[in-house]
N, C-alpha and C positions, 0 to 999 in steps of 0.2 A: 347590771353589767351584762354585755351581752361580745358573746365571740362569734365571729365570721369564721373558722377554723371548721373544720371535718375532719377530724384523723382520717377515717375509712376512706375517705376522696384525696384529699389533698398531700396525705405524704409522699404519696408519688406519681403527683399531679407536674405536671408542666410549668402551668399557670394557676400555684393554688392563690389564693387571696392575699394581698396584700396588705389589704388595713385588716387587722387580724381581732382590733379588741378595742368596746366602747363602753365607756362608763359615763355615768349618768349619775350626777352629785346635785342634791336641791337643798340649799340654803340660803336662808335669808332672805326667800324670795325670788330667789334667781337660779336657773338652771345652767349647771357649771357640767363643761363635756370634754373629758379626756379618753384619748384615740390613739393608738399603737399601731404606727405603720411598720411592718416588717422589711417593706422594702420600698424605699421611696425615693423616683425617678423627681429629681428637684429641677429639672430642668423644664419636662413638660409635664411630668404627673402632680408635680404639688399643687402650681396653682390648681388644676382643677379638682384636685381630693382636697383642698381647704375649704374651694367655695360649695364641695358637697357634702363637706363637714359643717358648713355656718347653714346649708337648707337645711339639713338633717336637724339639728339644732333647734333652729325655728320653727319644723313641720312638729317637731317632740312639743314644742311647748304652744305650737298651737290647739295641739289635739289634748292636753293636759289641760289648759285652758276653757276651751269648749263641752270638756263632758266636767270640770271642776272648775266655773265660773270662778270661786271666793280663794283660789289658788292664788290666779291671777299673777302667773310668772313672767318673770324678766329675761332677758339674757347675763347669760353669765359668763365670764370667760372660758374661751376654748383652749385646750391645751394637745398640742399633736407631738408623738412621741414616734420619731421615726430611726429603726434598733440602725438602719442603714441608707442613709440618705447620698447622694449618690446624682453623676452628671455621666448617661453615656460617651464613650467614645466617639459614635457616630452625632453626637452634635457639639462636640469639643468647640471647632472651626466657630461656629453660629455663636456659641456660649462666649466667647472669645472676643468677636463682632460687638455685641451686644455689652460687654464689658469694655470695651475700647470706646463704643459713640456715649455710654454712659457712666465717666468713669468717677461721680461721685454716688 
């Protein structure tokens, strides 16, 4: 388990960390990653904090892999916990678009 948090920095930071806490589950052969976003912009930050949740992911188990050949780990499913997930105002308008040309 590992936290992104600083007390001493971030309680009265601006911009303290968003993905705040990562745990790392290995069962069965497979590495399983749950991630605690505190604050999660779903309009443009998800997609990209997913797809550097699934490298993250993959760079873990390549590196577990190559210094522990007989591991030989899989992926596991990722699980993202976001306390506040969330569509600014300033792209309402676009979010709106985007749900009207694609509305299934």
């Amino acid at each position: 388990m590992a936290s992104t948090w600083n007390v001493e920095l971030d309680h009265a930071s601006d911009s303290p960390p968003c993905l705040d806490l990562v745990q790392i589950l290995v069962q069965n052969g497979k590495l399983y990653l749950t991630v605690y976003i505190r604050s999660n912009d779903m309009f443009l930050g998800w997609p990209e904090n997913a797809f550097g949740i699934l490298a993250l992911r993959d760079l873990i188990i390549k590196e577990a892999n190559a210094k522990n050949p007989e591991l030989n780990l899989q992926n596991g499913s990722v699980i993202i916990i976001s306390a506040s997930a969330h569509v600014y105002e300033r792209n309402w308008e676009e979010a709106k678009k985007i749900l009207k040309e694609n509305p299934k």
